[in-house]
N, C-alpha and C positions, 0 to 999 in steps of 0.2 A: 541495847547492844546484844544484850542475851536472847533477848527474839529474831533479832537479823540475824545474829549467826545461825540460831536454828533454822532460817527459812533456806541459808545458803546451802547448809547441808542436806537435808531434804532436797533442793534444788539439784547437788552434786549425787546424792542417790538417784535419786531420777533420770538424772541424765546418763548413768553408768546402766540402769536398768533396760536403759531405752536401745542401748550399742551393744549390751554382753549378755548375753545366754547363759546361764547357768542353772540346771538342776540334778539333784540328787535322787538316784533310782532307788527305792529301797522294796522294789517285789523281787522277791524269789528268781522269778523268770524272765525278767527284767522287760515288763511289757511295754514301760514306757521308754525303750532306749533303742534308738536306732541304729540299724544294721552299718556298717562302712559303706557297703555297697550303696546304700540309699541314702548316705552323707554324698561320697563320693558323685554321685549322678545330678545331686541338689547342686552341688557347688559348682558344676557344671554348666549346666544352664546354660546357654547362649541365648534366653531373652525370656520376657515377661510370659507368666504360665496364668491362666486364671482357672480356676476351678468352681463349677457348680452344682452346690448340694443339693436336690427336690427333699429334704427331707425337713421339714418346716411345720407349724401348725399346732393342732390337735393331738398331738400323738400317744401313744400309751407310753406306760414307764418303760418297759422293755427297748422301743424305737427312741425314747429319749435317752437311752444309755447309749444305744448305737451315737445319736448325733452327737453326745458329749466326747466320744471316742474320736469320733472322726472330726472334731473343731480341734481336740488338746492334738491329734498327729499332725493337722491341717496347719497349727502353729508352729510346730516343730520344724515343718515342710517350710512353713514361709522364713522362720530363722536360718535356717541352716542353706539355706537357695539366696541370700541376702536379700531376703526381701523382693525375691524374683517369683517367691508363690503367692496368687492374693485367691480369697477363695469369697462363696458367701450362700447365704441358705437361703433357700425359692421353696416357698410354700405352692406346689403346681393346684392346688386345688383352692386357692383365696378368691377368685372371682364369682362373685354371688350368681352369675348367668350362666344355666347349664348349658348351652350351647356353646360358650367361649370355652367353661369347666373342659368338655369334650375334645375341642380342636385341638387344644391343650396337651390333656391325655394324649389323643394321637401322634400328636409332633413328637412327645416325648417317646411313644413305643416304634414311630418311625426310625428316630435318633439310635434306635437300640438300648433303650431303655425297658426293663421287663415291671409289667404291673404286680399289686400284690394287695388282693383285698383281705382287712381290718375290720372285723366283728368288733364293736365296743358297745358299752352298756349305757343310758344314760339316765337322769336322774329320775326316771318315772319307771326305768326298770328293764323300759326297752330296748333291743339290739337295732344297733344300725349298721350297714356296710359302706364300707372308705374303700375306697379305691387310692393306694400312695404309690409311688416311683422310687423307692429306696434303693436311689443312687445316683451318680454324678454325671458332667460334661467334664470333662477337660481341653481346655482350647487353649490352643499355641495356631499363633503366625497364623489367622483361618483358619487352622485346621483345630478340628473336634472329634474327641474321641469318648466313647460312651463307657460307664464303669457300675456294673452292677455289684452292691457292695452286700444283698443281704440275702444267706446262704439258705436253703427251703429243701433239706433232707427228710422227708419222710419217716425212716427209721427213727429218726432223734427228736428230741421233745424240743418243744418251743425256746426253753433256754438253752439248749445244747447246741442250738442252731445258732442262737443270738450270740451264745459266747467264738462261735466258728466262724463268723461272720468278723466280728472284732479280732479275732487270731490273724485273720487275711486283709487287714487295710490295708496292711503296709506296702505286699505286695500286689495288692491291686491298683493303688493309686500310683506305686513310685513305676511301674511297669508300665502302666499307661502314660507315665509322666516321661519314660526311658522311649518308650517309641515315638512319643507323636514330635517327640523334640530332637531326635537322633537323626544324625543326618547321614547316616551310613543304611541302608535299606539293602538287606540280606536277599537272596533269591530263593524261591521255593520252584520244585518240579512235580507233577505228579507223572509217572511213568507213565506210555502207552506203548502200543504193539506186542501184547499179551493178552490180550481179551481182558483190560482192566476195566470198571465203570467208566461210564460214560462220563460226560464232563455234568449234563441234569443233575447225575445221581451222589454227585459229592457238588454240589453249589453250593448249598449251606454252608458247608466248612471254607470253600474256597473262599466266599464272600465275606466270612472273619475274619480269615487268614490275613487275607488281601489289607487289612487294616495296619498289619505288622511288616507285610513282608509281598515281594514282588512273585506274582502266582505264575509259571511256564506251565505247557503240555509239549509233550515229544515224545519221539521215538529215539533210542539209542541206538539203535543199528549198527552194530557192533564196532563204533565208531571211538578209539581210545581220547580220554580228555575229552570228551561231549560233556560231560557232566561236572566237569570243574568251577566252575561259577558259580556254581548251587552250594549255599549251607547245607541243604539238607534236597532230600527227595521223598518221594511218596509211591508206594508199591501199593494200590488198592486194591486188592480183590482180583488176581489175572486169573485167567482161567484158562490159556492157553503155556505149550511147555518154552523155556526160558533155552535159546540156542548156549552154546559155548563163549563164543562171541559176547553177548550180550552179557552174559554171568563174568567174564573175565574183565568188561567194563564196568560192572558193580563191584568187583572187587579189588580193581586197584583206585576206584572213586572212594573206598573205604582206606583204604592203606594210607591216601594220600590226606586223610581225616575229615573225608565228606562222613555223613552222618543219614543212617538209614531208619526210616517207619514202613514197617512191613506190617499186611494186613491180607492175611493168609486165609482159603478153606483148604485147609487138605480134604475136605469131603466134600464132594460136591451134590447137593440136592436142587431138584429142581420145583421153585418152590409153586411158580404158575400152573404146574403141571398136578400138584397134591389139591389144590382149587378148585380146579375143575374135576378132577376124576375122581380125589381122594385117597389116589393111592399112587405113590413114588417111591421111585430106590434111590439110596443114599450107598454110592460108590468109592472108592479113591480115584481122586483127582492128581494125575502127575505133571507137575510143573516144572519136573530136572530141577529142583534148588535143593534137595534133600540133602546130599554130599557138601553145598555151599554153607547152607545156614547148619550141619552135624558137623564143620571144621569150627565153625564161629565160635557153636557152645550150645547149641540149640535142636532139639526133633521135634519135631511137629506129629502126634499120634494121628491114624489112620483112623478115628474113632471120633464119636459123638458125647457130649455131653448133656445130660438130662437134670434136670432141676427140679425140687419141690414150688423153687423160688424162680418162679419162673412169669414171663407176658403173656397176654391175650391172643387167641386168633378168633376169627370168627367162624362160628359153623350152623347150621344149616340146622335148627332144631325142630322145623314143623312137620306134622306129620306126612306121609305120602298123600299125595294129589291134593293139600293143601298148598296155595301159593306161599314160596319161600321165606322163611324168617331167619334170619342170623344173630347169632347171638354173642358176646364174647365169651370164652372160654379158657381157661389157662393150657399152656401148650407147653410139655415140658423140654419141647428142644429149641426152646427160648430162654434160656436162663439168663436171669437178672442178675447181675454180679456184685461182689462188695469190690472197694478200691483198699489196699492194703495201703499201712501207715507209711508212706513215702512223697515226697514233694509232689511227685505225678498226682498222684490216686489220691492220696489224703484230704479229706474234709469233703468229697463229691456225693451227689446225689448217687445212687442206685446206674448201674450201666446195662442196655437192653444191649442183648448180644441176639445172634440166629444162627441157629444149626454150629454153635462155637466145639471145638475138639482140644486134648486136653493136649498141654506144654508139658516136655520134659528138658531139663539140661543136660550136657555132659560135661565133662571135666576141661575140654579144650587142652589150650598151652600154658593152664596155671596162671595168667595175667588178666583174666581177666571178672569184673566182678557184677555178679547176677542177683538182681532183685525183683522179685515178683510184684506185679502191678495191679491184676485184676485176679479173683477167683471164685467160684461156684460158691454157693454155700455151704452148712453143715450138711445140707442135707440130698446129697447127688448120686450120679452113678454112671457109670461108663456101658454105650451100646458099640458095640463091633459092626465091623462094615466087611462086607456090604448088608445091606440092613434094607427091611422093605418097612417103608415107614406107609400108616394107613391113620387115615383123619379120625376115622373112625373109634382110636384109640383112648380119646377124650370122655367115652363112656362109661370104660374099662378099665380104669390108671394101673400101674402096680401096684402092688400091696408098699406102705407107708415103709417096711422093714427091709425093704430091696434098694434103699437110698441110703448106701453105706458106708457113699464116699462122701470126704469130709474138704471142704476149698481145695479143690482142682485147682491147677494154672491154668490161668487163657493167656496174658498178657504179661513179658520179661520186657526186663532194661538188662542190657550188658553193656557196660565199658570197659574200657582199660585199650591194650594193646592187643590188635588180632593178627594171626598170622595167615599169612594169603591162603584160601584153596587151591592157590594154582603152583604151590613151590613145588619144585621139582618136576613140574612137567613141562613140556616141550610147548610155551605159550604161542612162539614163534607159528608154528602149524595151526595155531585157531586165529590170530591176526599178526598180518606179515608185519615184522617189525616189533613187535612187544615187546619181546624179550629185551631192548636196549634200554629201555625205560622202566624195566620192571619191578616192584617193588616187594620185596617179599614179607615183610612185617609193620604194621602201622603205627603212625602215630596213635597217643592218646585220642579215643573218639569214643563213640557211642553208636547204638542201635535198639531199636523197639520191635520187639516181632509181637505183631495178636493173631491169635488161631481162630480168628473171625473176620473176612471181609466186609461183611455187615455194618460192622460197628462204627464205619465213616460212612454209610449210604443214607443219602436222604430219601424218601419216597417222592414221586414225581408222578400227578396227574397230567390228563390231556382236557382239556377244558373249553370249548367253542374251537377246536384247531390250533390253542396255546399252550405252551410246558408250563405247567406252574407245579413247584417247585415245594415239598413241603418244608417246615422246622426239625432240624437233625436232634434225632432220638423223642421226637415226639409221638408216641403210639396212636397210629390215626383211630384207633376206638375209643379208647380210656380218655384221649388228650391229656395225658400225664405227661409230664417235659422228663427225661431221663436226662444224667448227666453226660451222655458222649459227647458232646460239642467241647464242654469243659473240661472233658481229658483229653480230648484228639489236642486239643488247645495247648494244654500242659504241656504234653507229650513233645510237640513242636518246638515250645519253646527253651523246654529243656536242651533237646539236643542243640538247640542252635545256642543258648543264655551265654554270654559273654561274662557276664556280671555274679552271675551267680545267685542270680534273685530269687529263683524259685525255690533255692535255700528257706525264704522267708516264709513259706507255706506250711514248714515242719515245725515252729514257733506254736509252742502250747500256752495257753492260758489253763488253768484249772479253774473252775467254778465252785466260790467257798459258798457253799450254801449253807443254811440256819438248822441245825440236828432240831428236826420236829421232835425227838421224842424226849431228848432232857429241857425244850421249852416245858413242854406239858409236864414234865416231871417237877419244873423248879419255876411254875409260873406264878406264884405268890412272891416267891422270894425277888423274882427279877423284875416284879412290879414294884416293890417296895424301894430296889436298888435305884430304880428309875425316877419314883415319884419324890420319897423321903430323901436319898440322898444328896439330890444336888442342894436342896431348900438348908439339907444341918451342914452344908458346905458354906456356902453364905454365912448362914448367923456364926459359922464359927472365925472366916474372915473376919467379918463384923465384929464380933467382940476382938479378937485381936487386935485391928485396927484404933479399935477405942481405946483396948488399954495403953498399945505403944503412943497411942496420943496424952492420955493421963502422966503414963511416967514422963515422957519429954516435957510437955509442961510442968509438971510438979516439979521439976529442975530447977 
């Protein structure tokens, strides 16, 4: 009887374990507890999600802490979804046939999956390289959505990267888990009829984008409520000036809590033209937004930004009447940017900017609130325009002590409440009728200004008579991947998050690492702790046990 009833209860545990979730967080920063936002989206669901990990196999310790992180959320995911998340681990490299190995590989970098070769040692001493896929599918309904989960920042050392990597699961997977299952699909615009890029020159982005959200092009034409449909829009890079008209329908498309990404030069160089001759002026470019975006909270300086920290170009280093050789060189009106600690910017690779000028705020109507997104490094400096830039200059740098400015702004977030450029003036006379619908102060919304059009252009070759199209922020010399895709990305989805997901990208972990230097100080002692003590834990059990058995018997 005393065995059946233990098996019942055992039986009654089990089955209680099998229906109720329960666990106790006890980190600091509570890594292993999930957001509401990412309760609330799981318990939503409207049907089976399946999730596929490639990270399987051979791995090192570092990619085996990743996969243990992303199985213990992957559980949480499948509890808290009722059993509507089921996931599971694909080793993409187990087929002993390099030919299959390969096709593999490919479908997976088709998918949008990004590769990442793995230097490991093996037992003769030797280095070999792996090629792995560290990261997912997510499929809902047909539809599949690709989740690269591991973070490859340059600046940061191989753990700093792995623990930032594990910082962002949550909202990488519940984000992808929120769009491909959401059956509400936002609209995106990108402006035209300013001399903005062309549609080539932002594909890359548009072809992400398009994964989240429904992509337009148009003209506004100074047509009020054209723009109301749209979450958001996109201003890349115009180069021509912005009529009254048109500015008065950006501005009550904001009032009414549409939501703006501006991607601005106030300096216009041209850069074909420094290529071929070597030598170009770098001017003011007037676009009439100056008064629009100085009421918002925002000036755009007439100026250039120079960098220590800066991209390649190439130039031309062989001697005269030897055929041409080019070479890369650092070019310092390409400054590489850091991302400041904010849901946008935070945890990204390095941002290639070109020809970027530097952000100031101003005080606005007090409601609203400004944080910087992208900036120079320590080590910059501001040139005045007009300016005759010469390629030639790559010989001759400045002197190292002439870099005296310290993180520049390129890129602001302002939210809150803005109040119109147009109050108080006579809207009626720039389009008949305005003034009846006019709004003069906005809802809560938001905006992005960057002092680089650059920084959403893909490069685009011509190739047999076809556009092909390159990868956004990839330096066609270096083939460095820069992280602009990943913030234009951000960026996007901030202003449009419902949810308020990207909240979960400001989630720090700290990395307790092991003090090397009171190892070495107390490495006797901590071997002894290790070896001797657990064995005089035992025998001291041991005896205990014997004697409480001696006295019960001697009873």
């Amino acid at each position: 009887m005393q065995l059946g009833l233990a098996l019942l209860v055992l039986a009654f545990f089990g089955y209680l374990s099998s229906i109720w979730y329960f666990r106790i967080d006890l980190t600091s920063e509570k890594r292993h507890t999930l957001s509401e936002s990412t309760k609330s989206i799981l318990s939503d669901l409207p049907g089976e999600t399946f999730i596929q990990v490639y990270l399987e196999g051979d791995l090192d310790i570092g990619l085996k802490r990743l996969k243990f992180a992303i199985r213990d959320m992957l559980d949480e995911f499948r509890v808290y979804s009722g059993r509507k998340v089921t996931y599971t681990f694909i080793n993409p490299s187990e087929d002993s046939d390099q030919k299959k190995r390969n096709e593999i590989h490919q479908d997976l970098y088709n998918r949008g999956l990004r590769p990442t070769n793995v230097q490991s040692l093996d037992q003769e001493g030797g280095a070999t390289q792996k090629i792995i896929f560290p990261g997912a599918i997510v499929n809902f309904n047909g539809l599949e959505m690709p989740v690269n989960l591991l973070s490859n920042n340059p600046r940061l050392s191989a753990s700093e990267n792995l623990n930032r990597s594990i910082e962002g699961l949550e909202y990488e997977f519940i984000q992808a888990i929120q769009s491909i299952t959401s059956d509400t699909i936002y609209k995106l615009a990108f402006i035209e009829g300013h001399g903005e890029l062309f549609e080539p020159e932002v594909e890359d982005i548009s072809r992400a984008l398009s994964r989240f959200y429904t992509i337009d092009r148009g003209v506004m034409g100074g047509h009020p409520g054209i723009l109301d449909e749209y979450a958001a829009i996109i201003i890349a890079k115009p180069t021509e000036n912005f009529q009254e008209a048109d500015k008065l329908v950006l501005d009550q498309y904001l009032m009414k809590g549409g939501t703006i990404l501006w991607l601005i030069d106030p300096v216009a160089v041209d850069l074909d033209s420094l290529m071929y001759s070597t030598i170009t002026m770098a001017f003011n470019r007037d676009l009439n937004l100056d008064d629009l975006l100085f009421k918002y909270g925002v000036r755009l300086n007439y100026n250039l930004v120079q960098d220590i920290q800066c991209a390649y170009i190439p130039v031309n280093t062989a001697l005269v009447g030897n055929p041409a050789q080019y070479t890369p060189v650092p070019w310092l009106y390409f400054p590489v940017l850091n991302g400041e600690n904010h849901p946008v910017s935070r945890n990204l690779n390095l941002i290639r900017s070109e020809f970027a000028s530097e952000i100031d705020t101003v005080k606005g109507n007090g409601l609203i609130e400004k944080h910087f997104l992208l900036r120079s490094s320590s080590y910059s400096r501001i040139v005045g325009v007009p300016h005759l830039i010469n390629l030639e200059d790559v010989k001759n740098p400045p002197a190292e002590n002439q870099f005296n400015r310290s993180q520049l702004p390129i890129a602001v977030l302002l939210e809150g409440q803005f109040e119109s450029a147009f109050k108080n003036r006579m809207v009626g006379d720039i389009i008949s009728g305005a003034e009846e619908d006019f709004i003069s102060e906005s809802v809560p919304t938001k905006m992005i200004i960057i002092s680089d059009g650059d920084l959403i252009r893909n490069d685009v070759r011509i190739l047999n008579n076809r556009v092909e199209t390159m990868p956004l922020g990839q330096d066609p010399l270096t083939q460095q991947t820069y992280g602009n895709k990943e913030f234009l990305l951000n960026a996007i989805n901030y202003l449009i998050d419902d949810y308020g997901l990207l909240e979960l990208r400001s989630r720090e972990f700290r990395i307790r690492l092991l003090d090397r230097a009171r190892i070495a100080e107390g490495r006797f002692m901590i071997q002894i702790m290790n070896t001797l003590l657990p064995v005089l834990l035992v025998l001291l059990m041991g005896t205990l046990v014997h004697w409480w058995r001696k006295v019960k018997y001697a009873r």
